[in-house]
PABA-389958 format. One record per residue (C-alpha): x, z, y; residue number from 0. Coordinates in Angstrom, 1 decimal. Example, Ala and Ser with C-alpha at 12.3 -4.5 7.8 and 13.67 -1.06 7.14 Angstrom:
BEGIN
NODE        u        w        v   resi
NODE     12.3      7.8     -4.5      0
NODE     13.7      7.1     -1.1      1
//
This chain:
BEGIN
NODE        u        w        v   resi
NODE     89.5    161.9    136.9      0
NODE     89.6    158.1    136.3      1
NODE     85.7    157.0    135.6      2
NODE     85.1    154.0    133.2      3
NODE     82.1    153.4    134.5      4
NODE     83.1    152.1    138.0      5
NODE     85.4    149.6    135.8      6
NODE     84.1    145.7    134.9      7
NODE     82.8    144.5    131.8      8
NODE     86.2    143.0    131.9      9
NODE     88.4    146.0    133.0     10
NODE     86.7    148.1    130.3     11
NODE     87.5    145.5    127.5     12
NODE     91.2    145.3    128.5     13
NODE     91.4    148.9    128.1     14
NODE     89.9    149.0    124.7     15
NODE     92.2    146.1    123.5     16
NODE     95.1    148.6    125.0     17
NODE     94.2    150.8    122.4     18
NODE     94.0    148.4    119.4     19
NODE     97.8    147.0    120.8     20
NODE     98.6    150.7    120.4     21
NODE     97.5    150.8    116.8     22
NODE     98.8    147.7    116.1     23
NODE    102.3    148.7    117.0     24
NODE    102.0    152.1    115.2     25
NODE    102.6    153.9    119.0     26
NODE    101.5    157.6    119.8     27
NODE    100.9    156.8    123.3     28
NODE     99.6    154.5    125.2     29
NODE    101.6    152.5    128.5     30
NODE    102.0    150.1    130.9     31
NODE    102.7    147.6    128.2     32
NODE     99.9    148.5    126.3     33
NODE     97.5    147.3    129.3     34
NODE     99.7    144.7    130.0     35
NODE     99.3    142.5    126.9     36
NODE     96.0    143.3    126.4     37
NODE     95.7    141.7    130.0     38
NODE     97.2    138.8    128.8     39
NODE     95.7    138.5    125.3     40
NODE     91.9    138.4    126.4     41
NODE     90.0    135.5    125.7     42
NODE     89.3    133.6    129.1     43
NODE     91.2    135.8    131.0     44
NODE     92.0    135.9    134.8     45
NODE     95.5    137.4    134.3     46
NODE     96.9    134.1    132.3     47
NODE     95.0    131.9    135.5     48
NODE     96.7    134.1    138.0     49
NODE    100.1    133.5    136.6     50
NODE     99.6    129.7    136.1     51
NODE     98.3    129.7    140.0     52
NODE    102.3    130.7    140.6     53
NODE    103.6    128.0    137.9     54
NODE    104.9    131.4    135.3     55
NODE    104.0    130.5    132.0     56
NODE    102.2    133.2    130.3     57
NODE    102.9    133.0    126.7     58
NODE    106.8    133.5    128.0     59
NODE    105.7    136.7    129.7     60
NODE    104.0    137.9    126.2     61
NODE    107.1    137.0    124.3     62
NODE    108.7    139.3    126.0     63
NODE    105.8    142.3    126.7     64
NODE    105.6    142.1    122.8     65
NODE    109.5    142.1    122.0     66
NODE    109.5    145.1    124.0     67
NODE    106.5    146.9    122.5     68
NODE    108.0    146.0    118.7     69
NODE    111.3    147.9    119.9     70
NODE    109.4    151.0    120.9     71
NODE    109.8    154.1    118.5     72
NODE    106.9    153.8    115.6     73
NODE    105.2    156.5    114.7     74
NODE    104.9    155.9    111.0     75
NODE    101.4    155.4    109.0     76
NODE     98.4    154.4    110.1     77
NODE     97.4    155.5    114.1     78
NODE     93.6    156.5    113.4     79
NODE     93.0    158.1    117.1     80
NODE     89.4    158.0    118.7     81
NODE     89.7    156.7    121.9     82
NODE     89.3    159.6    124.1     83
NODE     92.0    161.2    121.9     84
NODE     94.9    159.2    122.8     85
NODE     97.8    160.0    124.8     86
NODE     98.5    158.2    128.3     87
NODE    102.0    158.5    129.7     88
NODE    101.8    159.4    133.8     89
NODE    103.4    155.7    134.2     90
NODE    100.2    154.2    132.9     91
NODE     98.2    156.9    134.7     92
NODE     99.7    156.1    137.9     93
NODE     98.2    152.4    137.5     94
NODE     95.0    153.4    136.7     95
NODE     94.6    155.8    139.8     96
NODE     96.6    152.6    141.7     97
NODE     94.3    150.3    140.8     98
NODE     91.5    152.4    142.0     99
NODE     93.2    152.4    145.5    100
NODE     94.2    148.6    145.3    101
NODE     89.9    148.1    145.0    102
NODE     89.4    149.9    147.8    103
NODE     91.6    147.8    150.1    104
NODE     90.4    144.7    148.5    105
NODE     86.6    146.4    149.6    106
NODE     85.2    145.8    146.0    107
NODE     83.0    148.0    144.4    108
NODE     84.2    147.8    141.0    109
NODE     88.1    148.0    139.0    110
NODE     88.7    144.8    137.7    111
NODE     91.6    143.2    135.5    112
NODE     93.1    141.5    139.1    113
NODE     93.1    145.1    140.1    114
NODE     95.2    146.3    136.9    115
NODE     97.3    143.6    137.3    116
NODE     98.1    144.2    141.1    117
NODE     98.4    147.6    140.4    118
NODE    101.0    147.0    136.9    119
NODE    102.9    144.7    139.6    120
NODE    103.3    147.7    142.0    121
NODE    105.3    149.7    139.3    122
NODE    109.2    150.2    139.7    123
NODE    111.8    150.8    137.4    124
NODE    109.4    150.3    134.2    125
NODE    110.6    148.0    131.5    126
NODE    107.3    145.6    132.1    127
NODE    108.0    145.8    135.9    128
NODE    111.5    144.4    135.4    129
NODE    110.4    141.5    133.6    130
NODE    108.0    140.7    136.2    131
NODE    110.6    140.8    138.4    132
NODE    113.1    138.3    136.5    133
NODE    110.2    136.2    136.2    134
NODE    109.0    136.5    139.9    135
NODE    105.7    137.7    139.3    136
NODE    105.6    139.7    142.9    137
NODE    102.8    141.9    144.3    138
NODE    102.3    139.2    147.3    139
NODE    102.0    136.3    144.9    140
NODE     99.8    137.8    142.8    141
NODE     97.6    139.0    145.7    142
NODE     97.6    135.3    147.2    143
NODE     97.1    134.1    144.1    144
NODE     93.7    136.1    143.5    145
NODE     92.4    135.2    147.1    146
NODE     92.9    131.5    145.8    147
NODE     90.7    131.9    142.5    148
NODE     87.9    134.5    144.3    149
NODE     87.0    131.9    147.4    150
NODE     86.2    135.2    149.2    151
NODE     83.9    136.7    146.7    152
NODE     83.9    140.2    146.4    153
NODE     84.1    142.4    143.1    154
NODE     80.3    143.7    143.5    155
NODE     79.0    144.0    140.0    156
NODE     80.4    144.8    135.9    157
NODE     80.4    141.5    135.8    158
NODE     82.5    139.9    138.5    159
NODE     85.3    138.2    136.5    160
NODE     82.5    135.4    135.3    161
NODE     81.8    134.3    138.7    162
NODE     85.4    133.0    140.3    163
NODE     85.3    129.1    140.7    164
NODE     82.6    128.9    138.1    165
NODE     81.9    125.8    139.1    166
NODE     85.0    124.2    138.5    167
NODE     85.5    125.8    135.4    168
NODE     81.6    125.1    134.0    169
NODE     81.3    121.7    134.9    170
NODE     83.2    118.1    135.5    171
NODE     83.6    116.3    138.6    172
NODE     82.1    113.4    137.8    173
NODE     82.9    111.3    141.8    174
NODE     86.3    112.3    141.0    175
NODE     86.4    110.7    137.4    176
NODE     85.2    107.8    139.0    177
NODE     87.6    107.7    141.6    178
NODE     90.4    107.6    138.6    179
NODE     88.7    105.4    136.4    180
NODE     87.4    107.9    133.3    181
NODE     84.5    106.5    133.5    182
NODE     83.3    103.1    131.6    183
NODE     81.8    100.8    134.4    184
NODE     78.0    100.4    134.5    185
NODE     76.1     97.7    134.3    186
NODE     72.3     96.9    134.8    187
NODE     70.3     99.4    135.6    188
NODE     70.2     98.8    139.1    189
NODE     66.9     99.6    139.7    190
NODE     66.9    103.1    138.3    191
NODE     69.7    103.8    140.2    192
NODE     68.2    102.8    143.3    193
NODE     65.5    105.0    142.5    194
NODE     67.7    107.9    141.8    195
NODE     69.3    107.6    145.0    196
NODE     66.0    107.2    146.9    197
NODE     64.7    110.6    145.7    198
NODE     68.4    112.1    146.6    199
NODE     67.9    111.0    150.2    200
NODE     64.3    112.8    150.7    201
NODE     64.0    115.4    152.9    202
NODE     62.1    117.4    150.5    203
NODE     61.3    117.3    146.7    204
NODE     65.0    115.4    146.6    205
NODE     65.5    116.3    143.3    206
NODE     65.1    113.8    140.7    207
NODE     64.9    114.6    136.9    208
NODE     65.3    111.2    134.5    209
NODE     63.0    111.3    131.4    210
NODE     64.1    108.7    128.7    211
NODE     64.5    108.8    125.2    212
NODE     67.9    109.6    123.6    213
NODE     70.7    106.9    123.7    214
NODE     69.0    105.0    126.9    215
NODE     71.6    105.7    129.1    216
NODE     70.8    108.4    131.9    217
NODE     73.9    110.0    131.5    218
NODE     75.1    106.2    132.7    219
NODE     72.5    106.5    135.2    220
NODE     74.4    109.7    137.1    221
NODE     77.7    108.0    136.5    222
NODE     76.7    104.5    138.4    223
NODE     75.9    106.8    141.4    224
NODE     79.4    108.4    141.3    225
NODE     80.6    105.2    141.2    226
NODE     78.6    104.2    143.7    227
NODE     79.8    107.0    146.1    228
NODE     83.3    106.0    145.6    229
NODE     82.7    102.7    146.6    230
NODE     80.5    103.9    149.9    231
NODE     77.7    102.0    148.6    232
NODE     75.1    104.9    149.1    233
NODE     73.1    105.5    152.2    234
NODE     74.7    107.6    155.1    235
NODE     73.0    110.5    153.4    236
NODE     74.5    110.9    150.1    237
NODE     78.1    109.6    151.9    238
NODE     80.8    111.9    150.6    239
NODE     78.9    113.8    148.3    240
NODE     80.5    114.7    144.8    241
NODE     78.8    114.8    141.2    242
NODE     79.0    117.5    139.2    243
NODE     78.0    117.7    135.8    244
NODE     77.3    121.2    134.5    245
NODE     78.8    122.2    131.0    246
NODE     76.0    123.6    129.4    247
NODE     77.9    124.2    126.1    248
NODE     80.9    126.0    128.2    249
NODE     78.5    128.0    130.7    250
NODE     76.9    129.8    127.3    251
NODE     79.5    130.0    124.7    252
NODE     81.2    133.5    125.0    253
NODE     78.5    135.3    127.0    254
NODE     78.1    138.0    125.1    255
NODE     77.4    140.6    127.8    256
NODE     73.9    141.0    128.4    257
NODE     73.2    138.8    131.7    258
NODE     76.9    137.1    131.5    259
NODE     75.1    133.7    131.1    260
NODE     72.5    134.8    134.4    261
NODE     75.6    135.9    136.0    262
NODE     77.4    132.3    135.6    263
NODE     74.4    130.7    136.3    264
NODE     74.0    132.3    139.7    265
NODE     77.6    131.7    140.5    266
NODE     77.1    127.8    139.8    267
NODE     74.3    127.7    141.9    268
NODE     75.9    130.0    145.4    269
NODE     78.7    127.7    145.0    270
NODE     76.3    124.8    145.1    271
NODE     74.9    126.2    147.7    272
NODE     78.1    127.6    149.5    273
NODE     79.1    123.7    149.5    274
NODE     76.6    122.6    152.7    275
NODE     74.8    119.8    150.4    276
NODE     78.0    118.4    149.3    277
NODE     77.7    119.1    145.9    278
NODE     75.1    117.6    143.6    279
NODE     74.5    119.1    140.4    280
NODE     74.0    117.0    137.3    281
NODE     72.2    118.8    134.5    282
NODE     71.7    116.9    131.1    283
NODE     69.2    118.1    129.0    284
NODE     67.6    120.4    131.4    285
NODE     65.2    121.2    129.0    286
NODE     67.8    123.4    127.4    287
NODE     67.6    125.7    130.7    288
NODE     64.1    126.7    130.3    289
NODE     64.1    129.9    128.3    290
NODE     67.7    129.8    127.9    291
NODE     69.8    133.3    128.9    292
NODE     68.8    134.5    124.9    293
NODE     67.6    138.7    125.0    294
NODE     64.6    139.8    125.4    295
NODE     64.1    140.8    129.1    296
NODE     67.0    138.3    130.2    297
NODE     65.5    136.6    133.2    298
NODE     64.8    132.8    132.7    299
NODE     67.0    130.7    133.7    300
NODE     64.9    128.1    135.3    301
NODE     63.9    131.2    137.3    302
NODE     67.2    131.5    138.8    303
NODE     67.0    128.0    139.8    304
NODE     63.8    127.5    141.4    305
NODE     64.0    130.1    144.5    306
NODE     67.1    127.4    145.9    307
NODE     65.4    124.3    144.7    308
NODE     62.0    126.0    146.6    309
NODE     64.1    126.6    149.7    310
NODE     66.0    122.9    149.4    311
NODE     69.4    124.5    148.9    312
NODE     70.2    123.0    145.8    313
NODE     70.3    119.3    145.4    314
NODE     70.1    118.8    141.6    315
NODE     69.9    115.8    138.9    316
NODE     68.2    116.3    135.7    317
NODE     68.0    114.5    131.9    318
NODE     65.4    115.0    129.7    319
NODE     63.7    113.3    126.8    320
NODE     59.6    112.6    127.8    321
NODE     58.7    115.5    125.0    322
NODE     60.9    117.9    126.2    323
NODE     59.8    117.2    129.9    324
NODE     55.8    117.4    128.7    325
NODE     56.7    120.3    126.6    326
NODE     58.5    122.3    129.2    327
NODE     58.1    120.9    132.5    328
NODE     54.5    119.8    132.3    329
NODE     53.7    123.6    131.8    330
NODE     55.3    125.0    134.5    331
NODE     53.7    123.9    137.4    332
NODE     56.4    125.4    139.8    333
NODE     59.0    123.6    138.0    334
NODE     57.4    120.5    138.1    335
NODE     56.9    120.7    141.5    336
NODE     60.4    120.7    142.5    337
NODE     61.4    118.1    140.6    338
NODE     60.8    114.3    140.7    339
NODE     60.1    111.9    137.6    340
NODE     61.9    108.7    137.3    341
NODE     61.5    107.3    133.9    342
NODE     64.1    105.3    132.3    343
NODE     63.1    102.6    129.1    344
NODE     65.4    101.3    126.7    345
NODE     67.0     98.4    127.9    346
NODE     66.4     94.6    126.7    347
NODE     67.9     92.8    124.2    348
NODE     69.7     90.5    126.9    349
NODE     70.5     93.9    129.0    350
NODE     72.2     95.7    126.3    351
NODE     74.8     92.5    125.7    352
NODE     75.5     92.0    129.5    353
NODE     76.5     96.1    128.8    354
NODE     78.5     96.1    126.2    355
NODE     80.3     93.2    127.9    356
NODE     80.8     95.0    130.7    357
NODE     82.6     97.6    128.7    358
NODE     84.2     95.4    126.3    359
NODE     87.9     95.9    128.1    360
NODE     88.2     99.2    128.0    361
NODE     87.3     99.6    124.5    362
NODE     89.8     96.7    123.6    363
NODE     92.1     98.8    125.8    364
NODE     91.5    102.2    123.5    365
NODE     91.3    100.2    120.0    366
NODE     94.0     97.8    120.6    367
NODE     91.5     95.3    119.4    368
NODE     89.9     92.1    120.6    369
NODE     86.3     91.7    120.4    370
NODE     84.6     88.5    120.2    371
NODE     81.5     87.8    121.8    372
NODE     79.9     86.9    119.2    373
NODE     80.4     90.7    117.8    374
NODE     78.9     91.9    121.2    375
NODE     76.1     89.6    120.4    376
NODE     75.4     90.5    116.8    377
NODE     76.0     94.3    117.4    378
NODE     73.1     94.4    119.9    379
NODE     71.4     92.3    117.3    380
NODE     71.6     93.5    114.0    381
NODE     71.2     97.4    115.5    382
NODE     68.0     96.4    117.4    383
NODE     66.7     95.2    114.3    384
NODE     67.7     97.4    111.5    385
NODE     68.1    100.6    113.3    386
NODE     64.7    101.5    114.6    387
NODE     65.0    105.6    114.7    388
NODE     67.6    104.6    117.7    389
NODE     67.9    103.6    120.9    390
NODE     70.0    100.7    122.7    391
NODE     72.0    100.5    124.0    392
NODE     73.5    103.3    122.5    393
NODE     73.4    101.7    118.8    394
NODE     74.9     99.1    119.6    395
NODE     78.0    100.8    121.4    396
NODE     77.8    102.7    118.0    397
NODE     78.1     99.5    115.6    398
NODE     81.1     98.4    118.2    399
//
């Protein structure tokens, strides 16, 4: 008897879509094909990265699960089955008890969709096994393939899918951006970078947070470093070390399994930590971390991070206004204590113009214009005048 509950969040979801793929087609049974596309149609699914890992394009592969599904024999009317009522064929039966078997050799705890998709690759003879075949999806490539995306993790909880290379996937290189010029140059601000980098290099309480209003330019701040550490112009401590800026917006949206977001979080932060201090994690707006995770009885998420910033595992850059830092920092002395201030103020009049002529060619570059210094000038001007609810030299990029 196949139990649902040894199955991920993931696993679980894929077989309910199974069943909606079976009403949509107006079939009385459910099948390998079924499971299949409903494998390949979940949002953020693994199956679609596993078959880009082996250069197969995936939408060709639903083309042609879905021509053969729409050829099956309908049933006629509407298909109004409760789950537990619907017939599975011994061909989809077989994969479910196969992919049982293919966890236990892969010593995971839990079914999950990699299993199902091992296990659908296993099958002979069936009309979704032959186009796997013409396509060259293979058992072996699909196996290598996982081992690539897991880095060695195991399948230990429901919600193991959210945890594979979560760090490349929530978050943006930012050494590496430098290294192939995304990023504008920056200028000034040596001595807050200088600063930054000082903290970095501690042995202990290494982990700097910047507090400036807004538009100031600590975002810039991080990015200088990068650049910095492409250049080897960093002490022999921070030599080699990459950037990482973690997606906030990316690491929440589409949690919507209790503890997803704690679950990514924690994934982040091993792989941080897996890295042996070469990773350095940027987080802008930190602020947004404290008492972020949502339910009620979700664990903080500044609560994940403090036990491997206590221990000095996690080497970590944050950005937050000085309200947001008194507000939330300020009254959490443990978080406080990890962290060190460096406070960045709006740059000068004369500051802001040597900026924005520092990044005057690549925005002639992007607008195919040519800008006159005496726009630079005025823009940093007229915006430090007239636009007071703002900061430079953020306006005055803006007025550009």
């Amino acid at each position: 008897m196949m139990r649902f509950d040894k199955f991920t969040e993931r696993a679980q979801d894929a077989a309910m879509r199974a069943y909606e793929i079976l009403q949509r087609y107006q079939h009385s049974q459910a099948d390998t094909e079924h499971l299949l596309l409903a494998l390949l149609e979940q949002p953020n699914g693994l199956v679609p990265e596993l078959l880009e890992k082996m250069s197969i394009d995936p939408e060709m592969l639903t083309d042609r699960i879905d021509q053969i599904l729409g050829a099956s024999p309908k049933i006629g009317g509407v298909v109004n089955m409760a789950v537990g009522q619907v017939y599975i064929t011994p061909r989809l039966k077989r994969v479910l008890d196969n992919a049982q078997e293919e966890a236990k050799a892969m010593q995971d705890e839990y079914i999950s969709t990699e299993h199902l998709f091992l296990s659908i690759c296993s099958e002979r003879g069936t009309p979704s096994a032959r186009v796997l075949q013409e396509l060259g999806v293979t058992k072996s490539r699909v196996h290598d393939a996982i081992e690539e995306l897991r880095g060695g993790q195991k399948v230990t909880s429901p919600q193991a899918e959210t945890r594979y290379r979560t760090l490349e996937k929530y978050s943006r290189d930012l050494t590496t951006m430098a290294r192939q010029g995304k990023l504008d140059p920056v200028i000034g601000r040596d001595k807050e970078i200088l600063r930054v980098i000082q903290v970095l290099s501690r042995r202990t309480k290494n982990n700097p947070v910047l507090i400036g209003e807004a538009g100031v330019g600590k975002t810039a701040i991080v990015e200088g470093i990068a650049w910095r550490i492409v250049k080897h112009d960093v002490p022999e401590t921070l030599a080699g070390k990459k950037i990482f800026s973690l997606d906030m917006a990316a690491l929440i949206a589409g949690a919507k399994y209790k503890g997803e977001f704690e679950e990514r979080l924690k994934a982040v932060i091993k792989e941080v930590v897996d890295s042996d201090e070469q990773v350095i994690l940027f987080i802008d707006e930190i602020h947004t971390l404290v008492g972020a995770g949502g339910g009620q009885g979700a664990m903080d998420a500044a609560n994940i991070l403090k036990p491997a910033l206590a221990r000095g595992e996690l080497r970590t850059i944050g950005a937050t206004t000085l309200d947001e830092y008194q507000k939330y920092f300020e009254s959490d002395k443990a978080l406080e204590r990890r962290f060190q201030a460096v406070y960045v103020d709006e740059p000068s009049l004369e500051d802001t113009i040597s900026i924005l002529r520092g990044i005057q060619e690549k925005y002639e570059n992007y607008h195919k214009v040519e800008l006159m210094d005496e726009a630079l000038i005025a823009a940093a001007e007229l915006s430090h005048r007239y636009i007071s609810e703002r900061k430079l030299p953020d306006k005055a990029i803006d007025l550009i």
